[in-house]
C-alpha positions in Angstrom: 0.0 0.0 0.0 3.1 2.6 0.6 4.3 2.1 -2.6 0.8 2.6 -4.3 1.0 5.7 -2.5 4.1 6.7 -3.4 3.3 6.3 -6.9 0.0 8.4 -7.0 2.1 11.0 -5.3 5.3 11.0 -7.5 2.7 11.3 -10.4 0.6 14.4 -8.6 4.1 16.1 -8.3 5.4 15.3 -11.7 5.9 17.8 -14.8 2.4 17.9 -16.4 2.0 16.5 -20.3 3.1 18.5 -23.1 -0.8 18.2 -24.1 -2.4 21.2 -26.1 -4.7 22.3 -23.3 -8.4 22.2 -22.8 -9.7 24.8 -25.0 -7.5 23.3 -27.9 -9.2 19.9 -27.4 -12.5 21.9 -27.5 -11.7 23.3 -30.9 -10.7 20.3 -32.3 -13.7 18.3 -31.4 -16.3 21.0 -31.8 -14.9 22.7 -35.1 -16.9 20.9 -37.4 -20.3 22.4 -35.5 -18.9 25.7 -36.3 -19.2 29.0 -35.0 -22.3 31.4 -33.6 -22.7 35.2 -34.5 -24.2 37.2 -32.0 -25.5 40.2 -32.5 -24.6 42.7 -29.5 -27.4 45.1 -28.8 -26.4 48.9 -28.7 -25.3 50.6 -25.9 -27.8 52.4 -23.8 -26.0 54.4 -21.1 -22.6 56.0 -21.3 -19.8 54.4 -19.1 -18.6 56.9 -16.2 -15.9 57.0 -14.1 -16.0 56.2 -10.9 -16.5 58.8 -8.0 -13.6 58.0 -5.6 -13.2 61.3 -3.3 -15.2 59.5 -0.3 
């Protein structure tokens, strides 16, 4: 049991996988769905800055 423990630590601490990352995996296996336009409505209020004197 030590040594299963070992193990499962040693790989916990090891140097992670050269693999591509998550969202790369995501574009691979959703790319042939394609993509989604949205369109953004306008703008209503005008940002302002923020009152910092209190």
């Amino acid at each position: 049991m030590e040594a299963e423990i070992r193990a499962i630590l040693a790989d916990a601490v090891s140097e992670p996988s050269t693999s591509e990352g998550l969202f790369t995996a995501l574009l691979d296996r959703f790319s042939e769905v394609g993509g989604v336009e949205l369109e953004l409505p306008p703008r209503g209020i005008s940002a302002r800055a923020a009152d910092l004197s209190a």
